[in-house]
Every structure is written in C-alpha cells, then in structure tokens.
N, C-alpha and C positions, 0 to 999 in steps of 0.2 A: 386414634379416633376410629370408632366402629361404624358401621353403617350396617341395619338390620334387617333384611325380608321376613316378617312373621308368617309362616305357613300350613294355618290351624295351630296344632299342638306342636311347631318344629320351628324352627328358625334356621335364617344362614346370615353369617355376620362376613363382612372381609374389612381390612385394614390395610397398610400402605402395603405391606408385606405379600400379600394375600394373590398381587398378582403371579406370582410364581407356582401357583397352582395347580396342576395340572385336570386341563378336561378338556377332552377331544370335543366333546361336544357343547354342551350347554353351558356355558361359562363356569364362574364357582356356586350357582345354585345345583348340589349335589344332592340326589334325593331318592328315594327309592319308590316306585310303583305305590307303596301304603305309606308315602307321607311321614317315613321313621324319620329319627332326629339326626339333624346334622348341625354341628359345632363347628369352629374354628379350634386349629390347633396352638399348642400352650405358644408358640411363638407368630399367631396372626396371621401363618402364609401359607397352611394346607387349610384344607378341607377335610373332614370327618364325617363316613354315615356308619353310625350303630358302632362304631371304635374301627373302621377300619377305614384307609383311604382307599379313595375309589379313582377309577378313568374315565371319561364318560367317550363317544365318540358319536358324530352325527352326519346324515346327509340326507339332501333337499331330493321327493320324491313327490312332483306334484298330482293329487288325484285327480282332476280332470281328464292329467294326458293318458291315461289307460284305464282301464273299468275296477269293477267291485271285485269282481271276479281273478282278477291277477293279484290286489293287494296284498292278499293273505301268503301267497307266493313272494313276489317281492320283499317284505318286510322281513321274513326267516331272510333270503340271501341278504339281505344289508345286516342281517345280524349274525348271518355266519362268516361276513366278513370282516367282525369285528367291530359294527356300529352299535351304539347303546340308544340311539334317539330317532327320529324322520323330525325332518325340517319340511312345513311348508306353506307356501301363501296361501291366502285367500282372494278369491277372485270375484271381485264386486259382479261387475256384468253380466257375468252367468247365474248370478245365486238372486240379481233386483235385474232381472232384464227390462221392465216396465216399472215404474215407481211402484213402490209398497206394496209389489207384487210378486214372489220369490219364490224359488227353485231350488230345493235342496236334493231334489230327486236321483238317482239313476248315480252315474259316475259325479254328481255334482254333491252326492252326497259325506258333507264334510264329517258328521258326524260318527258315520258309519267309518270312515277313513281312519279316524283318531281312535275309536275304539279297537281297529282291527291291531293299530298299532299296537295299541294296549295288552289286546288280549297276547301277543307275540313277547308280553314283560319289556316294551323300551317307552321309552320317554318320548314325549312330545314336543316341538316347539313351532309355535303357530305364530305365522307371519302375517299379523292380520293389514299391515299395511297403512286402509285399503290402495292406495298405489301400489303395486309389484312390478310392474317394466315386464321382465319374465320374458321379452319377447314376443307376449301376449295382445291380442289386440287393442288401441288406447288403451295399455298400461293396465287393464283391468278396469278402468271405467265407464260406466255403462253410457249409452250414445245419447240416453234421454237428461243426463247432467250437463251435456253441454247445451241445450236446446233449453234450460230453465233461463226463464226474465234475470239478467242482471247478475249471473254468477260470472265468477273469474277463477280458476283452479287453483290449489296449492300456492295461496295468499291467506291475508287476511279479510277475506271474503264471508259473508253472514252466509249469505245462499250455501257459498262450498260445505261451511262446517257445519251446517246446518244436518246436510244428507251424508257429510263423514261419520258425525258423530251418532247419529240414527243406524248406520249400517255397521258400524264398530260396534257401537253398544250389544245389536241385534244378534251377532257374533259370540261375544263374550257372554251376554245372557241363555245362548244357547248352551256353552260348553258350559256355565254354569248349572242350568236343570238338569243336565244328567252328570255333573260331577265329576268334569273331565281337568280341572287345574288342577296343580299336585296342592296346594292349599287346601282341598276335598278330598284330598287320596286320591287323586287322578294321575294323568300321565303327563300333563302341559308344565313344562317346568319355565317356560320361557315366553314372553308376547313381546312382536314389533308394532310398530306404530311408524308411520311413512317409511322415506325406503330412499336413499341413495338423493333424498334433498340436497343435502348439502355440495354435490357436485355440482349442481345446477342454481344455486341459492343467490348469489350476487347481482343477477337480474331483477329479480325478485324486490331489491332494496331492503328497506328498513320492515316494510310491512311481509317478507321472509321472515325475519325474523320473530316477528311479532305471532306469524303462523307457527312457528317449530315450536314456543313458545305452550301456547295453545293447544297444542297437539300436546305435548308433556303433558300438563294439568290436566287435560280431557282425560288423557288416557291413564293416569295413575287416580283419576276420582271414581272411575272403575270398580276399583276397590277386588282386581284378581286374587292378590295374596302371591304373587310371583313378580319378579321384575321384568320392565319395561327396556326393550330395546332403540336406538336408532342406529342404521347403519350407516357410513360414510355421513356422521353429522360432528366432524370437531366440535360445534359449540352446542352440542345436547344440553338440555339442562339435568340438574339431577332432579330426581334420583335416577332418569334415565343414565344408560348404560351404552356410550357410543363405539359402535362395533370399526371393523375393516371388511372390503369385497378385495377381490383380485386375484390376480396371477402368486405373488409372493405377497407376503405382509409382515416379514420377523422383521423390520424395520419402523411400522405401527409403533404410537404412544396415546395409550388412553387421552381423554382429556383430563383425567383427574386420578391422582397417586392414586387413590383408594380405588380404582374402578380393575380389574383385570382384563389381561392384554386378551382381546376375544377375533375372532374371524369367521365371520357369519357367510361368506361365500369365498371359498377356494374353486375357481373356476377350471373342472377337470377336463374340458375342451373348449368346445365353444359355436357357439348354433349358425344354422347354414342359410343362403340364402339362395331365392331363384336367380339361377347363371352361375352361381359362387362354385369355387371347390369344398372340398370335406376337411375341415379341420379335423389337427390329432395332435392331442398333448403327450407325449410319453410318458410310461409309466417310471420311467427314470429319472423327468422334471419334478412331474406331481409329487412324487414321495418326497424328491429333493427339497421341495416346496416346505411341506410340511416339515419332515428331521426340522428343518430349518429356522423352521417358524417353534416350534419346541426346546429347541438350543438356546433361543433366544428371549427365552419368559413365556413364551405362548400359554395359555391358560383356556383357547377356548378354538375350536375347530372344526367347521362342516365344510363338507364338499357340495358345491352348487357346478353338476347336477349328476346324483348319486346312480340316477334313475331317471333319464328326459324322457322319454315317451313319444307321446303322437299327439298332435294338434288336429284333433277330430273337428270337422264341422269349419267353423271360419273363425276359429278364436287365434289363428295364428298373425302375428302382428309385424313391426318393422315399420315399415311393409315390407314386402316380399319375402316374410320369413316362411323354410319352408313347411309340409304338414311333418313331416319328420322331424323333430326336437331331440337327436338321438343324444346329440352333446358330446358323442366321444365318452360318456356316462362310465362309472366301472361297471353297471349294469346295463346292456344294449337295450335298445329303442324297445324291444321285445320281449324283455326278462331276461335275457340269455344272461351269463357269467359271462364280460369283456376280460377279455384275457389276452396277455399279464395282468395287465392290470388292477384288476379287481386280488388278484392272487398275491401282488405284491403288495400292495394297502395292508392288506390283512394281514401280512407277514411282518410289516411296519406296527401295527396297532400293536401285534403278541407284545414285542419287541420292548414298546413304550410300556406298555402296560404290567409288565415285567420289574421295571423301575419305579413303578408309581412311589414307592416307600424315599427313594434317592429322591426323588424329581420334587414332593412336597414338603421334604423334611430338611433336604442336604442344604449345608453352606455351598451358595455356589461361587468358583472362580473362573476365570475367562483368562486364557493366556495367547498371544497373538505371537503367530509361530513367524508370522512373516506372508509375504507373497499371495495373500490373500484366505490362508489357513487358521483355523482357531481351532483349540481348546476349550473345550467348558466343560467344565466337573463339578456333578454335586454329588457332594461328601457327607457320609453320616459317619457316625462312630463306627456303623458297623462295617458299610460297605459304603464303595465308591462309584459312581458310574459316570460316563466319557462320549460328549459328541465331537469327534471331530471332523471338523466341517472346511472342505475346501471350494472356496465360491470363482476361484481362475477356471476364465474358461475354457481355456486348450489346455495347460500344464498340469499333469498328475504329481503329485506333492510326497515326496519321501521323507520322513523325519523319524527323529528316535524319542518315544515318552515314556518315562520310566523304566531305564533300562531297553528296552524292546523297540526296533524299527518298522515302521508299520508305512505301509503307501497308501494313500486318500486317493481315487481318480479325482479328473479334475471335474467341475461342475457335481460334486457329493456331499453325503455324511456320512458319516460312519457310525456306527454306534454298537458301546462296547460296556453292557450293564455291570462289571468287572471293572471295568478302565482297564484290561487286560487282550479279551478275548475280541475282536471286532463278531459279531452276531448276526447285524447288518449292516448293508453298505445299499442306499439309494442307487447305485449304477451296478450293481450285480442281481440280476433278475433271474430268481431261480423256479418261479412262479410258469407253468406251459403254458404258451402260448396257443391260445384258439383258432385254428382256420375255419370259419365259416363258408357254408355251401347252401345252395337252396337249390333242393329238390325237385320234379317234376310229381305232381298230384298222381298219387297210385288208385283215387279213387276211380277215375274214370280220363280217356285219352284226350286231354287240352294239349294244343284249344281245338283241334277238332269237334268236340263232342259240342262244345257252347254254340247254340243256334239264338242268331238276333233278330230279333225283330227291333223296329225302331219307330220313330216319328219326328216330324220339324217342331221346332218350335213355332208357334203362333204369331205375327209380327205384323200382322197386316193391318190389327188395332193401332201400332204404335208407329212401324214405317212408312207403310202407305195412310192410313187413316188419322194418323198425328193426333190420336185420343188419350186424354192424359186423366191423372186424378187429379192434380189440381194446377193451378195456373198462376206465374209471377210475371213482371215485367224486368226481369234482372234472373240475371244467372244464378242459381244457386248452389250453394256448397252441398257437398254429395251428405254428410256429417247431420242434414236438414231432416234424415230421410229416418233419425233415431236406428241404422245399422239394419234395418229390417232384409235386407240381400247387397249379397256384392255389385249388385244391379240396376241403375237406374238411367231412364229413357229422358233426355233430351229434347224436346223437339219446338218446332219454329214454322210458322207459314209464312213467306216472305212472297209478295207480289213485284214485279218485274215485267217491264217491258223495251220493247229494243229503242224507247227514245231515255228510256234510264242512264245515266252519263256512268255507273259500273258496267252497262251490257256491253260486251265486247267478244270475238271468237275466241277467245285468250282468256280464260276466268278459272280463278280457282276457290276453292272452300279452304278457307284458313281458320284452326279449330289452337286456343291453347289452353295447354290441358296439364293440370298437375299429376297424372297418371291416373292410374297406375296402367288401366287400357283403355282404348278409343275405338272404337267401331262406328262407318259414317255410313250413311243412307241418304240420298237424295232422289225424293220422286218414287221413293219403295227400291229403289237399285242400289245395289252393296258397292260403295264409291273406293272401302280400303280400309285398312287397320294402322294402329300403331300401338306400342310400348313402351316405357322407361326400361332403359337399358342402364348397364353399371351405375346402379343406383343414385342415377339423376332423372327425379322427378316432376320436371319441368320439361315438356317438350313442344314443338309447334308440329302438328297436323298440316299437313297442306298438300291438296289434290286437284288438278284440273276434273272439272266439272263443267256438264252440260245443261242448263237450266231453257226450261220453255217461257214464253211470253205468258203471265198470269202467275196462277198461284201457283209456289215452289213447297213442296216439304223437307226440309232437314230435320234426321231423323239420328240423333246420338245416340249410341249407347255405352255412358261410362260405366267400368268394371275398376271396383277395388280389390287389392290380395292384404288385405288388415291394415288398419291404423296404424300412424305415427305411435308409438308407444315411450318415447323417450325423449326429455333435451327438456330447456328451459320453454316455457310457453310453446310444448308439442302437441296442446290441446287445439291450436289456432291455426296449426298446418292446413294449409286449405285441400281438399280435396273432392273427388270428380273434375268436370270443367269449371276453371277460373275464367276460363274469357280473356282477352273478347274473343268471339266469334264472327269472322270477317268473310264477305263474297270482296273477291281481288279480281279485279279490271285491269287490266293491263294493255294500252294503244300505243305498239312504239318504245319510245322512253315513257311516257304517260303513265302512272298507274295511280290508279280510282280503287277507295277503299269505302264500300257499307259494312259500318259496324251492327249487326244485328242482336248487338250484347243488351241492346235497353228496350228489347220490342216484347214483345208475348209470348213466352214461353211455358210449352203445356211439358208438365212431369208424369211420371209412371215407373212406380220403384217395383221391381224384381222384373222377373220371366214369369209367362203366362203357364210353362208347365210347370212351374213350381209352388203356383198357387193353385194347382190343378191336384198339386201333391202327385206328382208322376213318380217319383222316390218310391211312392210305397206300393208293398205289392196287392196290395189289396184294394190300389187306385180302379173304380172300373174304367177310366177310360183305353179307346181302344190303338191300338201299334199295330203298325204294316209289317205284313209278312213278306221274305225273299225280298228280291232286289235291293238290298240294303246296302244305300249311298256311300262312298267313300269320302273321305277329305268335302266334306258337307259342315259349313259349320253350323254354329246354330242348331243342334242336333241331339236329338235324345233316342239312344240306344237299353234294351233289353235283352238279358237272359238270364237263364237258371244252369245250377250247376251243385255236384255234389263237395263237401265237404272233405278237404285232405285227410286221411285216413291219420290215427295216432293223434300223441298230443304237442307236438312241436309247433312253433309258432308260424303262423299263415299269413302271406302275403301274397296280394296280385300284382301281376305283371304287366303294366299297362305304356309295354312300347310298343311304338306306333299312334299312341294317339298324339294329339293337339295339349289342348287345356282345358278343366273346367272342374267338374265336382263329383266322386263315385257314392254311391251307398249302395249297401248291402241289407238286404230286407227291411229297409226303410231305414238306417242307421249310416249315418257320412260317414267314412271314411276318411274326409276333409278334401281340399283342392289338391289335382293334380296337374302338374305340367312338364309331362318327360318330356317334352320339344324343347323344351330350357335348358340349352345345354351348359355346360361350366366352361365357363374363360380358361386360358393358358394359364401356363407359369404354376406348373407342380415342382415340386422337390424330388431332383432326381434322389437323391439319398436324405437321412433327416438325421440329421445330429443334437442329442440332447442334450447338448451341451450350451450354458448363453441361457439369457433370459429368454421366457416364452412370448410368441405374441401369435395370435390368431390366423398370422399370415407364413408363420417359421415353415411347420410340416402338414402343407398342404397335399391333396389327393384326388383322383378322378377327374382330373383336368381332359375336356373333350368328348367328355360321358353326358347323358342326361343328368340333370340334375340330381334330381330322383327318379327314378324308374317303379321300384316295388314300393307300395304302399300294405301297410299294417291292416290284416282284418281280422281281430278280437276274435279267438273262437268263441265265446258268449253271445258275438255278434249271429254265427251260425246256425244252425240245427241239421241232427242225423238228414233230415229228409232235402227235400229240392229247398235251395236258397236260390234267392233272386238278387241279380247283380243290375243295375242302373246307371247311366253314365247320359250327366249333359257333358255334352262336347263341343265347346264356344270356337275354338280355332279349327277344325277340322282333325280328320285323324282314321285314322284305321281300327277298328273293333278286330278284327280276323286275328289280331296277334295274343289277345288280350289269355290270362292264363293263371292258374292258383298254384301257388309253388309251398314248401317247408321251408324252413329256417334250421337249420342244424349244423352240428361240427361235423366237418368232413376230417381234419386232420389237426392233430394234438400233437405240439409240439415239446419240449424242454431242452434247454440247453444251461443246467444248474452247476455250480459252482462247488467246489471238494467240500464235505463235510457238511451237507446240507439233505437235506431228504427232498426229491424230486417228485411229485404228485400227479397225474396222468387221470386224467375222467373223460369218457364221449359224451357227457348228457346224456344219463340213463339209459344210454345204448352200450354193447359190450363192442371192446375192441377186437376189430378182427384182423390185426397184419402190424407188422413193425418193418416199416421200412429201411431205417436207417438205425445205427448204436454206435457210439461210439465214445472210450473213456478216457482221456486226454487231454489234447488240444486241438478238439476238432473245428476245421472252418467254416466260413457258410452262415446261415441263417435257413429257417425250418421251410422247407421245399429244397434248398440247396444244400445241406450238411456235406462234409467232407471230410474221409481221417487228414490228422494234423503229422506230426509231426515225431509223434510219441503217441503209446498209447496200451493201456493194460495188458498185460497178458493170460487174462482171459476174455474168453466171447464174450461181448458185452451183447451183440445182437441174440444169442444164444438163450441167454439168461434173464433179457429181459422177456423175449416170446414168452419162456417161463414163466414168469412171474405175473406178466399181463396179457397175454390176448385169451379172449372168452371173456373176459372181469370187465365190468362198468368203469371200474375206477385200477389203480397198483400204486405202490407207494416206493420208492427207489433210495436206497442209501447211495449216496454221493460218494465211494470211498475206495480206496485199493484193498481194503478188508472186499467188498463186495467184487472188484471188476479187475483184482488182479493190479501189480505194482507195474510202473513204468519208470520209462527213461528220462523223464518231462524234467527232473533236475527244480529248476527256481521256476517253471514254469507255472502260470497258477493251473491248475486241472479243472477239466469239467466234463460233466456228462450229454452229449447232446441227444435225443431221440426224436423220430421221428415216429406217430404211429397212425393208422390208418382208424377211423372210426366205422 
C-alpha cells in the first residue's frame, strides 16, 4: 500500500518499508529547491531525487529571536554544518497582536526569513502550529483570544477554531502568493499543525479528540501540496504524519507502518530560567542521541534549537523564562560557532551521509552482542556499513566482529561505513573546542565615559491619587489587560475608623498573589516587595502597615515575566492578583479579617514613562542631570555611547542593577534581572555518560542569572546610540558597560588519524600555548604531557603551521608529530592556542 504527496509535477510515495529511510531532516518528503521528481525506490524503503539518494538534515532557528540582518549569516553556518533545511514556528501574537490587525514587519518578518533560507539553496519546514510552547509567551497566543465571549482553547470550541483557522489559513496563503511550498518550486517541504497536544490530551476528554480531529481536516483542505505534521500526537489521523520531541527517540513508533520513523525536536540543551543554573547537553550525549536514533530506523531529524537566540521585548514565557534562549544551541545565543559541538554534528552528518546508498538500500540485521551492545548492518551487494552501539552506562564494551576487536565506550556509537574501519565514534570528540571571552569596548573608556541622566517614574496618579482607567468590583485577572505591559496598577480606597472592629496597633496588608511580582503602596508610601521564588507561583504578601482614620489608598503594582505557555488548561492559569486582599487585625489572640476583594477597584495598565515612550531617543521629554539616584526603584536612567569597534557580537554588561527592561535607540533588548541570582547545586564534573535530563550538567551556580544581554549590531549605528533602562527593583547604572563576544582560546584534543581543525573567528591566531602528541592529560586551559609522546616538537610545528592564519588544519598522526612509545595506548593530539 502507497500513500502519495502530489507536489505540482513530482510526487513522494512511501510504503511499509519506506521508514528506513534515511533524512536527517524533513521526513521521506525529499525534494530539491525546483520541485524535481522524487520516486520510491524499486523495493518501497528509499527515497529518490533525479536518480540519486539524498540526506537531508535540519534545525529549528526561530526569526523573531534575532534580526533580518543575522539571518543570512546563520543560515550559511547551519548549512556549513551539514543541515539541508531551518525548522521553524510561527508565532500567532506577534504577527495578530490586535484582532485582524497584523505585523509582519522588521524581525517579525516570516517571509523574508523563509526566502533567505531559500536563497542559501535549503529547505524549509514551517511549524505553523498556531500553538508553539517555545517557551514563548502564552504559547504563542495572542492575549485578545483569551478575552473573546465564550471561547475555551485547544477543544472543540467554535470561537477557538474559528480564529485558528483564520490565522493558519492567513499563513499558508501568504507562503502561497510568493511560492514558497515545494509543491511551487519553493523551499517549504513540510507544515505542522498543533504542537505537543497529545501530551496534554486526556484532560481535554472526548471533545480532544474531536479537536485533533478537526485540526487534521482543517489543515489538509489547505490544499499545500506537501504533508502535514503532528508532533507528540499517537493518535493523528492520516494523512497526518505523527512525529516525536525529546532528549532520545530511537525507541519511537510511528502510529501507522506506512508513516516514517521522524523526530521533529532533538532537544540540544535546554532553556533557562530566572534563579535557574545554565543547562549543557554534551556534545557526546547529543550525537550519541542521534547515531542512535539512525541505527535504529530513524528517517527524520531536527535539532530543537539549532540556533536559540534572544527574547527581545516581552515575548519570553514560562514564566520566568529568561531574555537569553541561548539553549546550549550548536550555534550561540550570538551566531557564534558552539564548539564542540557544532564541530562534532557536522562531523556526524559527513559520516551518515557517506552511507546514504547502505542506509536506504541495505538489508538490514541487528545482532545483540550482549550487556547492552548492538550491531546493526545494512548490507548491499556492494558494500556493507556498521553501527555499533553501546547504551551501558559506565562499561566500555570489547568485542570481536568479523575477524577484528574493536572497543565501543560506554554510553556511544560507533560508526563504520565499511563495517571495518570505525570513522566515528559519538564519545571521541575531535572537533576544538571554543573558549569564549568578552572583551572590553575599544571604542571609547566604559563605563567611565557613559554619563546618565535619569528620572522617576510618575506614580502619584496611581499611588497617591488611586486614578485608574477603568473600575470593577472584583479583582481582576492580569490576562483582562490583552498583554499591553508587564504592568498593571491595582488600587482600592478603603475607609476606616478607630471604632472599626479590624482597627487595631497590630494590623497588617495581606495581599495573595499569583506572582510573578508585588509592589505595595499604602497612603503613597512604598510598604514592600515580593516575588515567586523556585518557581512557585502562589505566594501571600503580608506587611505591618499604618492606616489613618478616613480614607486609605492601597496602591498594587503587579509585574509579570511572560505567560503560562504550557500544560493542560495553561490558558486559565490566573495571573496578577488573585485575592483576596485582606487588612489583618490582630487583639491578642483575636484576629479580625476585612476582605477588600469585593469593593471598588480602580485599574491602570503599564507605567506612565512608557507611555510617554521614554525608550525612544527622540522622546522630548525632559531627564535630570548629575545627582543620579542609586538603588532608586522605580527609575528611569539614560545615556549614549559609542559602538564597539569591529564586527564581533555586542553585549551589555548590566551588573549592578535590579530589574526591569533596557533598549537601545528605541529597540528592547527584552527584561533584565542580573540581581537573580542562580540556586546551588552545580556539577562539580559532568559525565556523559546516562540519559540526559535538564538538571545532569548544570552551571553558574551563585552567578547572576544573566548578566550580559544581546544588542543586535542593526540595533546600533557608527554615530552616538542611546541606551535607556527602566529600573523597577533598584540598582546601580555606574557599572553598566558594552563588551565583544569573541574566542579567546581554541582548543583540540583529536584522536590518531583524524584531521584537527583550529579557527579564531576571523581573527588570526597569535601564540600556541600548549602541543602535545600522545597521551596528553587535562582538558583545554589544563593540558599536560602524558605519558608517551612523539618525538618530534609537536609545539614547534604547530607555531608553524598556525599562528598568523585565521584558521590551520592538523593531521593527527606519527607521519606528522613523530612515532612514540604509547604501545595500545589510543593517541591524541592536544593543543592549546591563543586567539
């Protein structure tokens, strides 16, 4: 039985067979930029474009999280590291902020995204959702869906699918007019529809069901000409195609024979929170992940996330996710090359890619060596090729196959496009390692140079004057306010005299509050703060307070750090104050509670300098010169400053302050909160060994959170830039400072018979500190001769070969670095070099 995608003038058929496929990227839709023909081959289980088989390979690169202007950069290194496609969602709330009123402008421009891809000759696959999670704030759904009469989300709701199907449609007819699905000769070989339902689905009931449903037909009457995804949905319907997310998935089974085995996110870190440490996946898990998932039928493979980026502006979600979405990415927060990492993938992709002919054509057999070792061989007439795969996780594995004894570490694969020669092995990392540094600005002396002026915020409309824009008798959800600031005022006039059975010397304000932050005023007096701390978002306020006889003002001010973005019914999470809000009397053992949760409350969403547009530099209003406040909260600071000289990536240094939100010539940067420091409990060492989980090889435990924040050179200009900071917690401006991003030192330590590869980032190397060719100890800042060790200068001849050069390329071999006494020892070359 065939099942057939028509694609214009091409087709892609698969059959039961069909999932042993191989495509790193886009399932078995295999296809070329111009839409040429792709067949099945005569035994149902490759794929064919123009007679030859192809790889594909893919990862998630969202355009929001960095500009126009980086893309075209990005997209070459994901394709110099061996990707053929960009994966990536669409994000409803930024593109319909206001009903039927849309935003494709600037970084939010999808279109421009998908063609850059284009132009770069890779494939496309667009996750149009519209849910995405992502980390993103509410999931991606805009704030004015929740606030419509009578919807319920992600059900069988008329309202929901109403505004789904209106903003899908709106989507798919856009990449339609300019001819971006490969069914046009475009580059979109792939479209999702929901996103990770099925994890959450059982709550939902029957009328779940009925939605997934619905969603299938919605989105295949479409009529793309490419198939239809669901990820994490066992019971897709067809013709959908249900994927896997995760850490590992070579365990995955389609729901239906004819469908191929696909994994639409390989989670290559994992995103950070305010307080949290810094997750790191290694590049020795990740690969392992993948071999893994290829050994075992895999046919389909992206990395989520290829490329995280920055969470400009307030689109960051959780809550408390931070503005940084670096991910642990193979590409840094920045563009940079993560290294190993990125180095070792691509050394994985050759590798596969090598085999493509064995991998879609061979009989394969699977031979189980014992102790948690396999074999798998696909075999052609002509050649033979070999994963062997050891999933123990302390024991490295010796065994003899075909004649020849070969050792797997434990936790690897090996792979041996021969069945003979191993090529690579997931835990031999020969790929240099990058040490990153960030520079001090050569343009001019920071932060000396940066002169601030500042000014308060406005508050006497809202704290003292308790003037609102509009007025309930019930507390209302923050969610009421359609997202318009993380910002909104609170307030209450409660009357009070000393024959009131609450009035007592003993009285406090009791405030409860689903976070994310509380700021109290009573009478126009700052009474205290509070936070959600390790991500429990329910906490109770409570402060001895002094109220006069007559009229009281309480004066809130809730602060959110993004929406709920995940979980069954995450749409209903309450947020600002829930209430009640209570004056405590306390006589004694006596205590007397007025609940002030049902009385008249006046609202006021955002801050008064932000609707003053204080951000932009060409705001006229006016800022006080000298004397500028410290540890002041509520606090808007300016200056100007030039531009770090070169083209390395730019970041500011904003320790010492509090919390709140920077931009740069009118453009956010997003929230910052380096006062948030990260919890204990780092990994004194980290073993890659063991399944991965987000908590294994933790880092920067005791550090701010984040400290440097991303600023776009696009965001700059040669001349004076204006830097702006509301400062909600308090904080010091005097530290604040624009640094580079760049490699300070390039490490290797590659394994005999490999070629070792050395680059500074377009800068030439100038020093080699360490060489050695043996078994040298250590790790890069530590190296150490070993034990044995060529007998020629290794540090000699690499000076030679590389310092002055951007880049040098290193044979691995006692041909190059002179024979030793190393005997069974494995050999390797370590170096050290100075960028």
């Amino acid at each position: 039985m065939y099942r057939t995608y028509f694609l214009g003038n091409t087709s892609v058929a698969s059959s039961k067979n069909a999932t042993r496929a191989i495509s790193f990227c886009v399932l078995f839709v295999l296809l070329s930029v111009l839409a040429s023909a792709v067949e099945v081959s005569h035994d149902g289980r490759a794929l064919i474009i123009d007679g030859k088989h192809r790889i594909l390979q893919s990862g998630s690169i969202h355009y929001p999280r960095s500009t126009p202007e980086m893309w075209p950069d990005l997209v070459r290194k994901a394709k110099a590291g061996g990707l053929d496609a960009i994966e990536t969602y669409v994000f409803w709330n930024v593109h319909e902020p206001l009903r039927r009123e849309y935003d494709f402008s600037g970084n939010l421009d999808l279109i421009r995204f998908i063609q850059t891809i284009q132009a770069e000759g890779l494939y496309a696959v667009l996750r149009i959702g519209p849910y995405v999670c992502a980390e993103w704030t509410y999931g991606g759904f805009p704030m004015w869906l929740h606030n419509m009469p009578g919807i319920e989300f992600r059900t069988a709701n008329k309202v929901f699918m109403n505004e789904m199907q209106n903003f899908t449609t709106l989507i798919v007819d856009m990449a339609k007019q300019e001819k971006l699905f490969a069914s046009q000769g475009g580059p979109i070989i792939i479209a999702q529809i929901e996103n990770e339902y099925g994890n959450i689905m059982a709550p939902y009931g029957d009328a779940g069901k009925v939605y997934v449903d619905w969603c299938a037909a919605m989105a295949n009457s479409l009529d793309i000409g490419v198939p239809w995804i669901m990820c994490q949905q066992s019971d897709a319907p067809q013709p959908m195609i249900n994927t896997c997310n995760g850490w590992y998935c070579d365990s995955f089974t389609p729901n239906n024979p004819n469908s191929p085995k696909m994994w639409t996110e390989n989670w290559t870190g994992w995103f950070k929170n305010w307080g949290g440490k810094d997750p790191h996946r290694t590049a020795e898990d990740l690969s392992y992940s993948v071999a893994r998932f290829f050994q075992t039928g895999g046919t389909f493979q992206n990395y989520y996330m290829y490329h995280g980026g920055t969470n400009f502006g307030r689109v960051a979600g959780g809550p408390y996710i931070t503005t940084s979405y670096d991910y642990d990415a193979p590409l840094d927060e920045f563009g940079n090359l993560n290294q190993p990492k990125w180095g070792h993938l691509k050394d994985l992709h050759t590798v596969l890619k090598s085999m493509e002919e064995t991998l879609t054509e061979g009989n394969i057999t699977t031979i189980d060596m014992g102790n948690s070792v396999e074999v798998t061989v696909y075999a052609t007439q002509k050649v033979s090729s070999c994963f062997f795969g050891n999933s123990n996780t302390t024991n490295d594995a010796t065994f003899t196959y075909g004649g020849i004894e070969y050792t797997v570490p434990a936790w690897s694969v090996s792979i041996l496009p021969d069945c003979k020669k191993e090529v690579y092995n997931t835990a031999k990392v020969n790929a240099q390692t990058s040490v990153m540094v960030k520079n001090k600005n050569e343009a001019e002396d920071q932060p000396a140079s940066l002169k601030w002026s500042w000014r308060p915020e406005m508050i006497d409309d809202t704290a003292v004057l308790g003037k609102g824009q509009v007025s309930a008798n019930r507390i209302i959800d923050q969610k009421t306010t359609n997202d318009r600031s993380d910002y909104l005022w609170y307030m209450n006039s409660v009357d009070l005299n000393e024959d009131d059975l609450v009035w007592t010397d003993n009285m406090t304000l009791r405030v409860n509050a689903t976070g994310h932050i509380l700021h109290a005023y009573v009478n126009g007096e700052y009474l205290g703060s509070q936070w959600a701390t390790n991500g429990i978002f329910n906490y109770v306020f409570e402060e001895k307070v002094k109220l006069k006889p007559g009229k009281n003002l309480i004066a809130l001010l809730s602060a959110t750090i993004g929406f709920q973005n995940y979980g069954a019914f995450y749409d209903l999470v309450q947020s600002g104050i829930s209430g009640p809000v209570e004056i405590v009397g306390r006589k004694g053992d006596e205590t007397i509670i007025k609940d002030l949760s049902s009385h008249k409350w006046s609202y006021k969403v955002g801050m008064h300098g932000m609707a003053m547009k204080l951000y932009d530099p060409e705001s006229p209003s006016k800022w006080e010169e000298g004397n500028v406040p410290l540890n002041r909260n509520l606090t808007w600071y300016k200056t100007t400053f030039k531009a770090p000289l070169g083209t390395d990536a730019v970041v500011v240094d904003l320790q010492g302050l509090g919390k709140g939100e920077a931009w740069v010539n009118g453009q956010s940067l997003g929230r910052y909160w380096p006062s948030s420091i990260a919890e204990d409990g780092c990994n004194a060492t980290c073993d890659y060994r063991g399944p991965y989980t987000n908590t294994k090889c933790v880092r920067n435990c005791g550090n701010p959170t984040q400290r440097w924040y991303h600023v776009p050179r696009s965001f700059m200009t040669a001349d004076e830039n204006t830097l702006v900071l509301f400062e909600e917690f308090g904080g010091n401006p005097s530290l604040v400072n624009f640094q580079t991003v760049t490699i300070g030192t390039a490490c290797g330590n590659a394994y005999e018979n490999n070629v070792l590869e050395l680059a500074c980032q377009n800068r030439p190397i100038s020093d080699i500190k360490f060489a050695s060719f043996g078994d040298p100890q250590g790790s890069c800042g530590s190296f150490s001769k070993g034990s044995c060790e060529g007998n020629k200068d290794a540090l000699d001849i690499i000076k030679k070969a590389c310092v002055g050069k951007e880049s040098c390329s290193l044979d691995v071999s006692e041909k190059a670095f002179g024979s030793t006494s190393c005997g069974s020892i494995p050999k390797r070359l370590a170096v050290e070099a100075v960028c």
